[in-house]
N, C-alpha and C positions, 0 to 999 in steps of 0.2 A: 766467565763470571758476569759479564754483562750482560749476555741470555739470560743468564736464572736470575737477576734483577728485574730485568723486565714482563718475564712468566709472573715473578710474585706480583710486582705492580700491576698486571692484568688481571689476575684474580683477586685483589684487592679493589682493584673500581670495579671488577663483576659485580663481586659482591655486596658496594656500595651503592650499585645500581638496584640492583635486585629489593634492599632495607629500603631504597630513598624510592621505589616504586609503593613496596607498600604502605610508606606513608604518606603519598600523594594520591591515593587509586582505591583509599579505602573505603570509602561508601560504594564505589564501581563495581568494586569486588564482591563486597557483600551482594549486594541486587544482581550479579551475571549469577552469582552460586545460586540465589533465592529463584532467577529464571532458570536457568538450566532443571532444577528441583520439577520445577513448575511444569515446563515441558517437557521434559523426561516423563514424567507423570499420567500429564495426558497424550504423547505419543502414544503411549502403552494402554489406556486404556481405547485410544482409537483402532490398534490393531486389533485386541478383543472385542472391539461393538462387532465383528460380523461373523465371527466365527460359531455359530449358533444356526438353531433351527426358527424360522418363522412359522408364525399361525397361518393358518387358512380364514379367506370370509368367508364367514356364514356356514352353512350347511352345504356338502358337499352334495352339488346339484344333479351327478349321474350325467351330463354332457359328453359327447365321444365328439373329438376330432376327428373329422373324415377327412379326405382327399379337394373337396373341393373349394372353390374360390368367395363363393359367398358369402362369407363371414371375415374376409380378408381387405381389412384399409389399409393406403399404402402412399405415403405422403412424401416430400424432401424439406428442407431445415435448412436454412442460409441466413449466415449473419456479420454484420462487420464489412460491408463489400468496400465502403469508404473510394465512391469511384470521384475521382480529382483527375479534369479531363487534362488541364494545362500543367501539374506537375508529373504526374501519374498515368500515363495516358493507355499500361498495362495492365493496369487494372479494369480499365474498359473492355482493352480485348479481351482477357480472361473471362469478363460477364458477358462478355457477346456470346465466347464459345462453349458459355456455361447455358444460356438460354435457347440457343438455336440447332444448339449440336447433345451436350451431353443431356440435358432435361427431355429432349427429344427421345431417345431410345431409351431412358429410363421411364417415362410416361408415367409420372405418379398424376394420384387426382388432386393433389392440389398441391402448393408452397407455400411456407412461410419463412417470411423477411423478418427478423427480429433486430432491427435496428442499424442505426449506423448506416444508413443508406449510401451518405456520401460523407466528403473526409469533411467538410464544411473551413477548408483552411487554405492558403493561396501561398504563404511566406514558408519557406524553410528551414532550417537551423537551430538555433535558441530560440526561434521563436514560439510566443504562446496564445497568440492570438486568432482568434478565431470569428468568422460570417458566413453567413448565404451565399452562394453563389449558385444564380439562378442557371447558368449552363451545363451545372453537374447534373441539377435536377432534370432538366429539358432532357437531358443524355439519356438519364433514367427513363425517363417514360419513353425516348422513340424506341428506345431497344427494347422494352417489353414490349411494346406495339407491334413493333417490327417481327417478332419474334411471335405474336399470339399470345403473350403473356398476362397482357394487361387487361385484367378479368377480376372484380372483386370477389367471384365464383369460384375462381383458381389460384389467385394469389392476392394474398392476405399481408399486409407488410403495418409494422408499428416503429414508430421514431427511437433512437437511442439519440445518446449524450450531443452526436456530433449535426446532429439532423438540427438541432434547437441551439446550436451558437448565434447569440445576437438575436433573438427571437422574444421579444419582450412577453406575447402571452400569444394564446390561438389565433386570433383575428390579426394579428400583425402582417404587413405586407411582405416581411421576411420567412414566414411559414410558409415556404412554397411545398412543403408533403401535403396541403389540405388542396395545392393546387395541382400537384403535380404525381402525388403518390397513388398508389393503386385505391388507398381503402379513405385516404385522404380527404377527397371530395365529397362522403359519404358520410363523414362523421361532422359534429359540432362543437362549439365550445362545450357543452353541456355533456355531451357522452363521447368523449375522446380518450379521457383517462381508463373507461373500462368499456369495454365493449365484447361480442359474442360470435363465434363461428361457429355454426354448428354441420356434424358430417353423421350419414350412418350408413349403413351394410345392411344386406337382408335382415338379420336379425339382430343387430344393435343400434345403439346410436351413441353419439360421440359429441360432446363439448369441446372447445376452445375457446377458453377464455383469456384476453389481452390488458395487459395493464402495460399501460404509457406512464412511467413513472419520471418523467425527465424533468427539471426545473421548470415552476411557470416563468418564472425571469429567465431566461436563459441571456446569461455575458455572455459576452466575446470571449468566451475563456477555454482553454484545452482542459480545464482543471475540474471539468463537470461531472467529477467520476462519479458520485452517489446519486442513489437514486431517493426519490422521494414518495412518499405515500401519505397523502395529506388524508383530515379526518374523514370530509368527506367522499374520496376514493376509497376508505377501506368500507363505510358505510354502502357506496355505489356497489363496493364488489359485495357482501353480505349481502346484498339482496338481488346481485344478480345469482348467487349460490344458492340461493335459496328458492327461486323461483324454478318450480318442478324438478326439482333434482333427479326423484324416483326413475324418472323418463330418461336417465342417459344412464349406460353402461360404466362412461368414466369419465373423469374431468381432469383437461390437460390445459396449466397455466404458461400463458410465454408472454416475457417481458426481456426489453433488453438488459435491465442488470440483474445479477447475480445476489442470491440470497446479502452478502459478505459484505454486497456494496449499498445496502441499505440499514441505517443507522438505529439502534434498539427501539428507539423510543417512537421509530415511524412501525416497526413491526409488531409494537405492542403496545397499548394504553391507548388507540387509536379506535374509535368505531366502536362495533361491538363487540369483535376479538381481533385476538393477533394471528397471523401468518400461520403460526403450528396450528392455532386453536381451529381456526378456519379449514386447516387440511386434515383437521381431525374430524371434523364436523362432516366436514361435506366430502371427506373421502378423496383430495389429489389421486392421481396416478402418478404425473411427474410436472417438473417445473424446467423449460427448456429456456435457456436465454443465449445470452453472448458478452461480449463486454470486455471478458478479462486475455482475449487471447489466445489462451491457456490449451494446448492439447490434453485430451484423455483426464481432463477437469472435471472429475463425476464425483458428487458429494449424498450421502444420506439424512434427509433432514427429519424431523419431527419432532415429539413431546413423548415420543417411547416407544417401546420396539414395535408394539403390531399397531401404530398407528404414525409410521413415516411414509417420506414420499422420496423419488427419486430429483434431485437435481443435476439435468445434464446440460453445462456449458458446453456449446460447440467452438472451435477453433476459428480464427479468423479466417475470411475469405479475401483479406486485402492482400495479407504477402504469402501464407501458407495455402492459399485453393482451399482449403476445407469446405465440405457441406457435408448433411446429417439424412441419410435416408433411415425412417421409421417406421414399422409397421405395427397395426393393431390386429391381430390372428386369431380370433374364437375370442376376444377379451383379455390377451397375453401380449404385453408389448417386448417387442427388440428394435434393436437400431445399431446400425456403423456408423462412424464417421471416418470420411476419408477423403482423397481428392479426385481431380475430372483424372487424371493418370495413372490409380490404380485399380482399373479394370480387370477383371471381371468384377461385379461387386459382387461379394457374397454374404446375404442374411439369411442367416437360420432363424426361422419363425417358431418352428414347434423341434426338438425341445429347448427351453428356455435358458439364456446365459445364468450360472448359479450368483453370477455375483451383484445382477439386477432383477433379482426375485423381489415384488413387492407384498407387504399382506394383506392389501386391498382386492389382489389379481387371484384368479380363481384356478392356479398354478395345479390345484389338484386333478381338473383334465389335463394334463400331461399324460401323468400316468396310466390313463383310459384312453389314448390318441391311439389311432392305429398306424400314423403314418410322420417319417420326421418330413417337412415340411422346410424348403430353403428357394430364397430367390437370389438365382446366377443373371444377373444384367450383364452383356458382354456391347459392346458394339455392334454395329451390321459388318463390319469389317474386320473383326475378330469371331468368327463362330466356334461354339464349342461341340467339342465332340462326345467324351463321355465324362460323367461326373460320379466319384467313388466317394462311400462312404467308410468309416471304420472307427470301432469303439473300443478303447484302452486297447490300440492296434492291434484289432480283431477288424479283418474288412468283413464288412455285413452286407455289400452290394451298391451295385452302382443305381442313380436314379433316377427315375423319367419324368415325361414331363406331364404334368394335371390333366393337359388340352384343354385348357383355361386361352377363350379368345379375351378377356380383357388381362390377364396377367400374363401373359405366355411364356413366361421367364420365372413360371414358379414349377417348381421341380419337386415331389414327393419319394419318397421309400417306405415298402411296406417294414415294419417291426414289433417287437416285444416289449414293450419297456417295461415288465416283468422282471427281466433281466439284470435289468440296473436299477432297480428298485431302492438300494443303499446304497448311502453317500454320495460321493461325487465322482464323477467320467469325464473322460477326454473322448470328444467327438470332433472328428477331423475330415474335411471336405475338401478333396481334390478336385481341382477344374483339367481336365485333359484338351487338348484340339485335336483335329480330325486325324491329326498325322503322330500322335501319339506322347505328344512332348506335355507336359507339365506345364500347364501356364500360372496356376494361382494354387496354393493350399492353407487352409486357416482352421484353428483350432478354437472349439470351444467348450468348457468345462455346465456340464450341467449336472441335476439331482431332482431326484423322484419325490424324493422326502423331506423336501424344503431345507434340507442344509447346502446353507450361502457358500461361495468362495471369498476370500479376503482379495481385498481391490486391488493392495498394492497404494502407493502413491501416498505414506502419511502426511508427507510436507505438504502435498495439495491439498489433503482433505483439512491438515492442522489448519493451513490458511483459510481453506473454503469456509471453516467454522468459526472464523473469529471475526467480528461485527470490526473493520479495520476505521471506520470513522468514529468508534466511540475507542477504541485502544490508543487511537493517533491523539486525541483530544485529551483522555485522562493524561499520556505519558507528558504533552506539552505542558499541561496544566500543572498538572504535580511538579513538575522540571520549574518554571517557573515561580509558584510560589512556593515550592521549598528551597530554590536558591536564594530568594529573596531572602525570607523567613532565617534563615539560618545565618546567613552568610552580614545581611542589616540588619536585623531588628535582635535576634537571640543574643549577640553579643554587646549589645547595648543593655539587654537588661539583664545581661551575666552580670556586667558591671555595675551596673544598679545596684544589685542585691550584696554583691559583695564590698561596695563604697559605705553602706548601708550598716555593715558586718564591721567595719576598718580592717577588712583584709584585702585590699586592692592592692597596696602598698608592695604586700611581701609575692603574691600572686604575679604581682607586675614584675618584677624581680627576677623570682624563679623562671617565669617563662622567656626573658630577655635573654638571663643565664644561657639556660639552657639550649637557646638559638644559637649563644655563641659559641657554646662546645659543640653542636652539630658541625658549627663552619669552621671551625678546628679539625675534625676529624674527615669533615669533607677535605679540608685541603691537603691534607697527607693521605687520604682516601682508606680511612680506617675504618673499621666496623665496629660498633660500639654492641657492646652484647646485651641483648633485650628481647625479650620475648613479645610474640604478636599480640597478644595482647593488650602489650603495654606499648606496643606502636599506634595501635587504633586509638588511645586513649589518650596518647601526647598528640595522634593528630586534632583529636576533638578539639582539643585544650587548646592547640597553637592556632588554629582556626578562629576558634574565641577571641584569643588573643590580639591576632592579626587586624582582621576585621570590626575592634573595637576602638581600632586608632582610625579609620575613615570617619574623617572631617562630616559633622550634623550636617552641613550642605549637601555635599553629595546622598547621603543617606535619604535626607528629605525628598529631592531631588528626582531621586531614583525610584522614591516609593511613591511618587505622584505617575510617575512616567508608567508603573506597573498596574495603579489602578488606574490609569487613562486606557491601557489597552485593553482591560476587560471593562470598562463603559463607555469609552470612549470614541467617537467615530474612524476608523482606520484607515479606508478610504473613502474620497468624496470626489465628486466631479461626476460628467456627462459617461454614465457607464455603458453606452450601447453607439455602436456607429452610425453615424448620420441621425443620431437623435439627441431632439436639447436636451428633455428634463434631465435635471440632475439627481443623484439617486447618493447615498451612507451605505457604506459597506460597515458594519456593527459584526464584534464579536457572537453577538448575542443572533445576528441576524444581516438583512438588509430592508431598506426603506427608499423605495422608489416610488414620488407620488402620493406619497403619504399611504401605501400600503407596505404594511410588514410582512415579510416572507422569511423563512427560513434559509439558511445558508451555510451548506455545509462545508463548501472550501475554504474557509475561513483558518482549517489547519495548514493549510499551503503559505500566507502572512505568517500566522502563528510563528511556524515552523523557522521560517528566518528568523522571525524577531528574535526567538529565541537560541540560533543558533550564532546568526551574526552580528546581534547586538546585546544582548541581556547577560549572557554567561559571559563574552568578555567583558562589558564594561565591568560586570562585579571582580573579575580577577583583576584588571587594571588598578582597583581603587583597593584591593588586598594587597599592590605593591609595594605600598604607601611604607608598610611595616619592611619592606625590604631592602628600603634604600641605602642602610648603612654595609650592607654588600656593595653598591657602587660607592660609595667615598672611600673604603677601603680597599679596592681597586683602581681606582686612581692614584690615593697614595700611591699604594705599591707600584705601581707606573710609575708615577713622575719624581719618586725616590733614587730616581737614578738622573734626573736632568733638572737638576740643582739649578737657580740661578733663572729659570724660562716661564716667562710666564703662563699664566693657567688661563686661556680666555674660553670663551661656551664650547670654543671650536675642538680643543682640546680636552673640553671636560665630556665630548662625544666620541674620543676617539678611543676608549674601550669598546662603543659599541659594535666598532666595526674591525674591531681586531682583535683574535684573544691573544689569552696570555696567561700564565701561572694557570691558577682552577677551573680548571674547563667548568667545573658545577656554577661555578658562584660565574662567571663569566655568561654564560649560555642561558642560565635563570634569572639573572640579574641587569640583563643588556637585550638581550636579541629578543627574548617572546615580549616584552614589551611594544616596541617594535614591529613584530611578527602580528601581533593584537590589531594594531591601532591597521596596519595594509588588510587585516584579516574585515574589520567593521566596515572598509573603505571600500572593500571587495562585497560587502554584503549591501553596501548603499548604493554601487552601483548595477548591483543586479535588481533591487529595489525599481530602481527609476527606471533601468530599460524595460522590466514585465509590468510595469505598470504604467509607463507611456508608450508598451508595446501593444497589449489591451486593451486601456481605455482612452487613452493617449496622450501629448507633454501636457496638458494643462492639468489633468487629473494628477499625472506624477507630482507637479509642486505644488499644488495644494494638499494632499493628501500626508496623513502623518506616519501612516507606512513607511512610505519611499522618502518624504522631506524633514518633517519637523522633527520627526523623533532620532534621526540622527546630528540635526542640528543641533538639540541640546547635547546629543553625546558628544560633538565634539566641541563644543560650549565647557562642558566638562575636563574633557583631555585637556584643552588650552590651560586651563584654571590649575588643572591639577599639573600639568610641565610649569606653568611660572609659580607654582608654593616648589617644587622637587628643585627647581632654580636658585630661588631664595634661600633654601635650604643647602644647599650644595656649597654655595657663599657663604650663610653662617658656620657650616661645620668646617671649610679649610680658616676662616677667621678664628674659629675658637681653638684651632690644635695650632695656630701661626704657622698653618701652613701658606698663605696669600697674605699678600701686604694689599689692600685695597686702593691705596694712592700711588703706589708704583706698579701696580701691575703685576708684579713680578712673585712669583715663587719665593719661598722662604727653608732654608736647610733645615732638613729633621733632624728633631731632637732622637727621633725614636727610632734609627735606621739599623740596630745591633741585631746579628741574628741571634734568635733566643731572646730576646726583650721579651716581658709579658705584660700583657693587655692593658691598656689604662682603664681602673677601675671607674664606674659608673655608678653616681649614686640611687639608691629606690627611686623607680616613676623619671627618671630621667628619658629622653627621647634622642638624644644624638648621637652617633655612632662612638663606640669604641673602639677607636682604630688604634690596629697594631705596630 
């Protein structure tokens, strides 16, 4: 009997759990369904973008791929080396043995470094602080010395995020890439943001174009992830794109960040086009960066289908090895990405992977090629023996090599590609060595008739496509001034209008009621029968309600403190190491010097204010309407120890122990509580990243990390000694406290089954039972 007592009581507070969720979780609910809709949506329509045929450029030029090398550029891609000789001192060896050994037998004609040279960071841990240090740089350059590397002929390198910690602008003494970097010394303040490489073959030629898109202020800060494109850089690059364009085969952009990590309003309204508009103009091939880390990171970007471009993130080379061997073949690019340990490499040049067909690329010699075209790089100490080919496992022959002395590691086979003329093929290349064993086999899907392969990877590509500093900003923004808006000011002027009406009275009434029959049913853990509906709309209501009894002070208060953090300075102080001026960090921006710049981690502050101080203090000050759960909690406690006085010590000691309703107990004691260590936990993460940064003086001047929790807990204070006074007058008014003796007073109302002492309209003090 006493099992099936307590089965029913478990499916009783399930199910109390389950109603008492959807009326606390109801706008959360709504917005996950309305997201989920959302991305569901365009999941699907991202797996459809590629499943189609692309257009061909232009007129189909009659070009035949032959067998030989002259039309074959052939390059490597490194990014993210992030070398840190004194925490990190493996990732030195890695570049050593990346520049003197594996660059060596790969012998491409040139490199490039997209960013992130070195980690530009010394602390470990929590920390976020970020500098120069001129020994990482020093590192960099002996080793490409040392190695023959160091050739602005041969390698080509541009600053990412972490090159530019603590780098106030170009001329700064802390810019050691203009001293130290290969392309560094060559550039100026005036053409550093976009600059030009240019390469060609017997019968092409080839662009590369750099954008340095990194903070001109660069903080001390690890949080520099967006990238920037001010007006006049998009200006600089329009007319580097425009000067002879006709004269180059194709134009390949590399910067360190990624499309994702630059903010809408820098990629458009800027110059005299935007990003797409500009790759539609002037024809991209592809967009190679680094930044995000991310393996097999490949996104398709543009303004419509026969006018996109390829964006390919490479993988990092600090903890993963990654680098990007690319080739440009008759005007048809491919490319791997892989590490210094998975040797042999194998790129297949001619025929073309289906799922990087662009419609720029003149993909229709393929079909006219006589020969499939692939480069096996093996070591001097791995030689290979033979190399097989086979199509939808049909072997079509093994293949030899060009006799190509500058590429001697390009391998052709004669073929049909008549053959495979429709849709798409599996082509598959076996590496054999001299004794017969399998070393490497890699497959790759291609098509005659320009039908693509699907990527794979939607979460990558869903991410790759969504601008993350303006989605971070809107959701901050909306969060904040819609809790505001709702939670102070809408129920103030509910009440307004219905004071206005003389229906407050009965409003006020029904909705107390009505709290009190919840905390009746919560505490026998009953289910009250209601449809959803009519859940969401008692939560509107009691929300209204709740939030209409916080006291005009806190209100005012609070609404000063939310427009201070959208005009007001955030943080202040000396924001660069070893330098005095003082600089404003502004929502809106920053101002160092009395120049304003833009400032896009400004969602990294946001993002705590609003998580450890704004959304609790407004729940804090919604508890206000909760308090007669605790005096009727203590009653019911101290209902049994007759005779003992009630001092503060005891009127806390619900909170740290339950008892009877776990609901009213656990809502009513502990996230209170749970609130005030949660703000205390967010003030002092405040103060360590921002006297981690910029250091203790900035932390307590700045209203970040100081003032803006000082009022908040200016507030708590204010608002524990009224919950005080109040706790005093309600055991006074039921004579449950004698005030001159201290001591507890015997209840009147200790019958079990006694019902509620009625409460008249617009009263505010607890009805205890």
């Amino acid at each position: 009997k006493r099992t099936m007592v307590k089965r029913k009581d478990f499916r009783n507070i399930a199910a109390w759990l389950i109603q008492a969720w959807i009326r606390r979780c109801t706008g959360l609910i709504i917005l996950i369904i309305l997201a989920l809709i959302f991305l569901g949506a365009l999941y699907g329509a991202l797996r459809q973008e590629w499943d189609r045929k692309i257009s061909y450029r232009g007129v189909d030029d009659g070009y035949i791929i032959g067998g030989g090398d002259e039309n074959l550029l052939f390059f490597v891609q490194v990014s993210d080396t992030h070398i840190n000789q004194v925490n990190n001192p493996d990732r030195t060896e890695r570049f050593i043995k990346f520049t003197n050994y594996t660059l060596k037998y790969i012998n491409p004609q040139f490199v490039f470094h997209t960013g992130d040279i070195v980690d530009g960071r010394k602390k470990l841990g929590l920390s976020a602080a970020g500098n120069q240090y001129e020994i990482d740089w020093i590192q960099y350059k002996n080793i490409l010395q040392a190695t023959g590397w160091y050739n602005p002929a041969i390698w080509i390198d541009v600053r990412g995020n972490h090159d530019t910690f603590n780098v106030p602008d170009w001329n700064s003494p802390t810019n050691f890439f203009r001293t130290y970097g290969v392309w560094g010394p060559t550039l100026n303040a005036d053409n550093y943001r976009v600059f030009q490489f240019e390469a060609n073959v017997t019968s092409a030629n080839y662009r590369f174009v750099f954008l340095d898109m990194t903070p001109e202020d660069g903080l001390p800060t690890l949080a520099n992830n967006f990238g920037y494109l001010t007006t006049d850089q998009m200006n600089a690059l329009f007319n580097q794109l425009s000067t002879a364009t006709a004269n180059y085969n194709h134009t390949i952009i590399l910067a360190h960040y990624p499309r994702m990590a630059i903010p809408v309003k820098d990629r458009t309204m800027k110059g005299h086009m935007s990003l797409d508009q500009l790759a539609r103009t002037f024809g991209w091939l592809s967009y190679l960066c680094g930044h995000v880390h991310a393996v097999d990171f490949y996104q398709i970007q543009g303004d419509g289908p026969d006018h996109t471009y390829l964006e390919l993130e490479v993988a990092d080379f600090k903890d993963k090895d990654y680098f990007r061997i690319m080739a440009l073949d008759n005007d048809i690019s491919s490319f791997i990405d892989v590490t210094q340990t998975e040797y042999p490499f194998i790129l297949v040049t001619n025929p073309k992977d289906a799922g990087f067909m662009n419609p720029i690329e003149p993909i229709g010699r393929i079909s006219r090629s006589q020969f499939i075209r692939t480069l096996v790089i093996s070591p001097p100490d791995q030689p290979i023996g033979t190399i097989s080919v086979s199509i939808d496992g049909q072997n079509i022959g093994n293949m030899r090599s060009a006799g190509s002395t500058r590429y001697p590691y390009l391998y052709i086979l004669p073929w049909e590609p008549s053959q495979w003329s429709q849709g798409r093929h599996l082509l598959t290349t076996t590496v054999i060595d001299p004794n017969g064993n399998v070393i490497k086999s890699q497959d790759l899907e291609f098509s005659m008739d320009g039908t693509t392969r699907y990527l794979g990877n939607n979460t990558e590509r869903l991410i790759g496509n969504i601008s993350w500093y303006d989605l971070l900003m809107a959701i901050e923004v909306l969060a904040i001034v819609f809790t505001w808006f709702y939670l102070l000011i809408l129920p103030r002027i509910v009440v307004k209008i219905l004071k206005s009406r003389n229906k407050f009275a009965d409003w006020d009434s029904k909705c107390h009621n009505m709290i009190l029959s919840e905390d009746r049913n919560r505490a026998t853990h009953h289910v009250a029968k209601s449809r959803v509906s009519n859940l969401f709309l008692w939560q509107f209501e009691k929300d209204v309600w709740q939030y209409s009894q916080v006291p005009r002070f806190f209100v005012v208060i609070w609404t000063v403190v939310v427009i201070f953090w959208f005009v007001g300075p955030v943080i202040i102080g000396p924001l660069y190491v070893d330098y005095t001026p003082w600089g404003a960090i502004f929502f809106w921006g920053v101002i160092i010097n009395g120049d304003h710049r833009e400032f896009y981690e400004i969602i990294y502050p946001t993002a705590i204010f609003l998580i450890f101080l704004h959304i609790p203090m407004l729940w804090l000050f919604g508890r206000k309407a909760y308090r007669d759960h605790h005096v009727e909690n203590v009653v019911q406690h101290y209902q049994k120890r007759k005779g003992k006085a009630i001092t503060m010590r005891k009127l806390l000691y619900p909170i740290i122990r339950p008892f009877k309703c776990c609901h009213t107990y656990f809502y009513g004691s502990i996230l209170p509580l749970l609130t005030i260590l949660w703000i205390t936990l967010g003030f002092a993460l405040s103060m360590y990243f921002v006297s981690d940064i910029f250091g203790v003086a900035c932390a307590f001047v700045s209203p970040f990390s100081f003032y803006l929790y000082l009022v908040a807990y200016i507030c708590i204070i204010v608002f524990a000694i009224q919950e005080h006074r109040f706790l005093k007058r309600a055991f006074q008014r039921e004579k449950l406290y004698d005030h001159k003796e201290r001591r507890a007073v015997p209840m009147v109302s200790n019958i079990k089954g006694t019902p509620p002492v009625q409460r008249s309209p617009g009263a505010r003090h607890a009805a205890v039972v």
